[in-house]
C-alpha positions, 0 to 999 in steps of 0.5 A: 714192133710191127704187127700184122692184123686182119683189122691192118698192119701197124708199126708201134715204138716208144715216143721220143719224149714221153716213156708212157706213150707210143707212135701208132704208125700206119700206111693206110688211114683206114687201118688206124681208123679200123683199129680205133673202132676196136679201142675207142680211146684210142685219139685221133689220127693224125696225117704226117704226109712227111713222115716215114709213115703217113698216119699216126696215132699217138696214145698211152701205152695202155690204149695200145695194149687194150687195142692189141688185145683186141685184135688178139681176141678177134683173130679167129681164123685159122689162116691168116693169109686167107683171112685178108679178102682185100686182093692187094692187101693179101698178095702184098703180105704174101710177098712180105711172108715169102720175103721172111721165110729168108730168115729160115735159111 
């Protein structure tokens, strides 16, 4: 599942081993940071430099689920490419916007 917030974009699945917890996956730190300040119980981040994703978090289902709910909450805007004030950030999720408009056609 890949989930695209104003807090940041996240990439969640199962983990291999344990049924009751998943991968938080990120690009950024930040992002992972941001969402633990929204759930506190969710752990650590953990830095896998080798990994296809740099960051991870990896928590119980249920922590990921109040998490997302949160982020559901706050999500107040009524546009959310204008809701990204970070530059960068906002022109690359433009491009990934254009790039999904293809599944249209």
């Amino acid at each position: 599942m890949w989930v695209f917030a104003k807090q940041g974009m996240y990439s969640v699945v199962q983990h291999r081993t344990n049924r009751e917890l998943v991968l938080i996956r990120a690009r950024v730190r930040k992002d992972l940071e941001d969402l633990r300040k929204l759930q506190p119980t969710l752990p650590q981040v953990i830095a896998t430099p080798k990994a296809d994703y740099p960051f991870r978090i990896v928590a119980y289902k249920q922590d990921w689920l109040c998490a997302l709910f949160e982020l559901g909450r706050r999500a107040t805007y009524p546009n959310f490419k204008a809701a990204i004030t970070d530059k960068k950030r906002h022109d690359l999720l433009l491009k990934v916007w254009g790039l999904l408009r293809e599944l249209e056609k």
